[in-house]
C-alpha positions in Angstrom: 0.0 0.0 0.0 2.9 2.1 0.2 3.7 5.1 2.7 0.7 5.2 5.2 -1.7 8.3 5.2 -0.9 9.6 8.2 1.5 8.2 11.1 1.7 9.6 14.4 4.3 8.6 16.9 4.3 9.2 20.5 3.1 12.5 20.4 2.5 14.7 23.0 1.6 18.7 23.4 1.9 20.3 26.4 0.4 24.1 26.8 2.5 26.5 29.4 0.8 29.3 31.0 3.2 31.2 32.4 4.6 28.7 34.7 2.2 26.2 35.0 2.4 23.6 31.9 -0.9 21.8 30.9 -0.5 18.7 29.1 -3.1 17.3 27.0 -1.4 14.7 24.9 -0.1 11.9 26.4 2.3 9.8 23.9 -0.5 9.4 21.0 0.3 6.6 18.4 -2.2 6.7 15.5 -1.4 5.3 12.2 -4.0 5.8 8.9 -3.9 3.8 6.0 -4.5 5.6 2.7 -8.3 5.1 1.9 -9.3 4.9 5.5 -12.5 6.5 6.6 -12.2 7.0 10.6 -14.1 8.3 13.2 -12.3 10.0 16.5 -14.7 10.1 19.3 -14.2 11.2 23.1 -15.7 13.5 25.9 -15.4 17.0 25.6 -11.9 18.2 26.8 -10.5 14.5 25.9 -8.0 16.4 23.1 -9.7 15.7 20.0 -9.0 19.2 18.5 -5.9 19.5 19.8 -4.8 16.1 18.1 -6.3 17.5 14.7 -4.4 20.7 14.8 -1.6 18.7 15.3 -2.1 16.4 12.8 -3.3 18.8 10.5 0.0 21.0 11.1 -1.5 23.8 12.4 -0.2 23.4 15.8 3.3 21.9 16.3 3.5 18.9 18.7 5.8 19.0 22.0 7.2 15.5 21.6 6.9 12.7 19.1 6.3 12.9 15.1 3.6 13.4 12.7 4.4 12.1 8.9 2.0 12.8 6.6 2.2 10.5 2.9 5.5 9.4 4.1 7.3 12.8 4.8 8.3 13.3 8.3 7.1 16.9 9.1 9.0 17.5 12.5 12.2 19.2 9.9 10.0 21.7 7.8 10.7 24.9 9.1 7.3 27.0 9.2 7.0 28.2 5.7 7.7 24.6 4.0 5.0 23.5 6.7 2.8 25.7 5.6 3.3 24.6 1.7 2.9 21.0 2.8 0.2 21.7 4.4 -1.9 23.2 1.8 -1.0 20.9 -0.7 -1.6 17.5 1.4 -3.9 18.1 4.3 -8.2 19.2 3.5 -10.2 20.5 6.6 -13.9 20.6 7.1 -15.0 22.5 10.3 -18.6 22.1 12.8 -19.0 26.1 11.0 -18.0 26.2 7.6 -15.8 29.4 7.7 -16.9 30.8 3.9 -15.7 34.2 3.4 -19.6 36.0 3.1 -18.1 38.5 0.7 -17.3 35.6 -2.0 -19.5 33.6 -3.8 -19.5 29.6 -3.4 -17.1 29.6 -6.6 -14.5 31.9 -5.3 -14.7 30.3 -1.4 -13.7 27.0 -3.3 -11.0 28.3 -5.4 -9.0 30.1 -2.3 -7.3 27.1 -1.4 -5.7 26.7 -5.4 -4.9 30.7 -5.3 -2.9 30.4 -1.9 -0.9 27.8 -3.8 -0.8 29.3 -6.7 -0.9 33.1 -6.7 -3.7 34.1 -8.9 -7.0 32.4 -10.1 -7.0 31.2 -13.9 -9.0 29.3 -15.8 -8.6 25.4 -14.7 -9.0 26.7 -10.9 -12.2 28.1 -12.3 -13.1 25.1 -13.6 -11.7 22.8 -11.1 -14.0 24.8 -8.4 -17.0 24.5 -10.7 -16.4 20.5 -10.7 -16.2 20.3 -6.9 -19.7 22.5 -6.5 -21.6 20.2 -9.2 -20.0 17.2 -7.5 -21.2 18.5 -3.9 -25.0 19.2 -5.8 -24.6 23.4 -5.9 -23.4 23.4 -9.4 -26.5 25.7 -10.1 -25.6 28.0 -7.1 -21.9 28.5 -7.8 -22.4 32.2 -8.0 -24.3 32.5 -5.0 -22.7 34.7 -1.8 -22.7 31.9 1.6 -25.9 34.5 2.8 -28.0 33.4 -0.4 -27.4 29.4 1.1 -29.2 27.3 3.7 -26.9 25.6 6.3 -26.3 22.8 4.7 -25.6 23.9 1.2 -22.9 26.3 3.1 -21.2 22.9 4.6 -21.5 21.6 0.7 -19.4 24.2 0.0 -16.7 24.0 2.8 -16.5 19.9 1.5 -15.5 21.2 -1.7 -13.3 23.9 -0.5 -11.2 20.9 1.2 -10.7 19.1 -1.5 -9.6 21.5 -3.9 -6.0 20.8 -4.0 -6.3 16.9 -4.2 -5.5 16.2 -0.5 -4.3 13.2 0.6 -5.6 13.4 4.1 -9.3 15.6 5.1 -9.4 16.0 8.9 -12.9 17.2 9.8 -14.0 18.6 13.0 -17.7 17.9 14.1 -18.7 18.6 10.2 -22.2 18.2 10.8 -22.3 19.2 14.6 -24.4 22.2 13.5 -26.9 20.9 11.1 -30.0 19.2 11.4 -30.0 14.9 11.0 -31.3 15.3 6.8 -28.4 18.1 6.4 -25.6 15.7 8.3 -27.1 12.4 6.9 -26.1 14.3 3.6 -22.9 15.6 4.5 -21.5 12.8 5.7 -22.6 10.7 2.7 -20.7 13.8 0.6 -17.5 12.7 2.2 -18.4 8.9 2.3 -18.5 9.6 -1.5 -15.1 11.3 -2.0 -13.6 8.6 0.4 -14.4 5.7 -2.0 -14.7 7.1 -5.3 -11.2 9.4 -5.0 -9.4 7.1 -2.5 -9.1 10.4 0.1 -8.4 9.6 3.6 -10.6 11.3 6.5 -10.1 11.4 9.8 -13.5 12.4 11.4 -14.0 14.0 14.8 -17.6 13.5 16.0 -20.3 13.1 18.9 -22.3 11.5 17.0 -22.2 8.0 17.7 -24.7 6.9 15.0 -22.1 8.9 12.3 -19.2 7.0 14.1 -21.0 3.3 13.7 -20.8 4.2 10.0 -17.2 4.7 9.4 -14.8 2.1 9.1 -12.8 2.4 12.3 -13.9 4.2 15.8 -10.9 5.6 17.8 -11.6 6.9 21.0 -9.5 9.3 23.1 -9.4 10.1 26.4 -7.5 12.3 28.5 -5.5 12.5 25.9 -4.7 9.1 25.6 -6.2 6.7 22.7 -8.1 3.9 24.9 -10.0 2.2 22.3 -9.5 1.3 18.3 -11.4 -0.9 16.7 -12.5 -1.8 13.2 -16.3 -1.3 12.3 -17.8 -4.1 10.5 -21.0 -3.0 9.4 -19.0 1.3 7.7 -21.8 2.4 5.6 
């Protein structure tokens, strides 16, 4: 299968006030085989986001390594971190972050212009593809304020994927939508998992969402306690 996914060694990340340290990960080994579809569940405070930001390179852990597609990202200073990032890592948040002042087209092409300087033509059409894929081909040029709820999550699915990501982490993606608008959602990224081999790493409460993925990892106090393989992922 090659290099996996993701592979997380012993990581840990502490957080110092002043004096006083916090720690919240506690030597996390997590390894994700391309294609995967996994759920991360866990009380509140267990360190679900903090182990997503990490993963996701947006936060830097204290201890241990994170290699994503088989590069090791603990020697990338932060700018070649920040390229890496954008070129191998989606995200999908519970609030779908769309810049209000751009329409669905232009939220979904941001990702390819912070890669590549200016919009042209195949980003255009590259975004256009995402939206009809995600059902709002018809609604490409309307503002976030013109869409319901869910058709703004639609849109933050397709802004993820833009750049081909290996790896999508999303973060309670349908934690603020109604069960027809999540049912949907998640089946979006159900979709994208099978048909373009993406790997997703899914943080959610929902347990009924969670008995639908193929693996269930559960964290707490920031210590993985439970993974198991899910035998009946739809």
């Amino acid at each position: 299968m090659g290099d996996p996914a993701l592979e997380v060694r012993q990581v840990r990340k502490d957080y110092a006030a002043g004096e006083v340290v916090t720690p919240v990960l506690h030597g996390v080994d997590l390894v994700l085989e391309r294609g995967e579809f996994t759920a991360l569940v866990g009380p509140s405070g267990s360190g679900k986001s903090t182990l997503l930001n990490v993963v996701g390179l947006l936060d830097r852990p204290t201890a241990g390594s994170v290699a994503i597609a088989g590069t090791d990202t603990g020697p990338l200073d932060d700018r070649a971190l920040t390229r890496y990032r954008g070129r191998t890592v989606g995200f999908v948040f519970q609030f779908h972050h769309l810049l209000p002042e751009f329409s669905a087209l232009e939220n979904v092409m941001l990702p390819m212009m912070a890669g590549r300087g200016r919009a042209d033509r195949s980003m255009v059409e590259c975004a256009g593809r995402l939206l009809a894929q995600v059902g709002l081909g018809e609604r490409a040029h309307r503002r976030p304020s013109e869409l319901s709820g869910g058709q703004q999550q639609r849109v933050a699915v397709a802004r993820a994927l833009a750049m081909a990501p290996r790896l999508v982490l999303a973060d309670e993606p349908t934690g603020n939508l109604d069960t027809r608008s999540a049912d949907e959602i998640f089946a979006l990224l159900r979709t994208f998992n099978r048909t373009a081999g993406v790997t997703f790493l899914v943080v959610t409460h929902d347990t009924r969402l969670a008995e639908r993925c193929d693996r269930i990892v559960e964290l707490v106090d920031g210590r993985i306690v439970s993974d198991r393989a899910n035998g009946r992922p739809a």
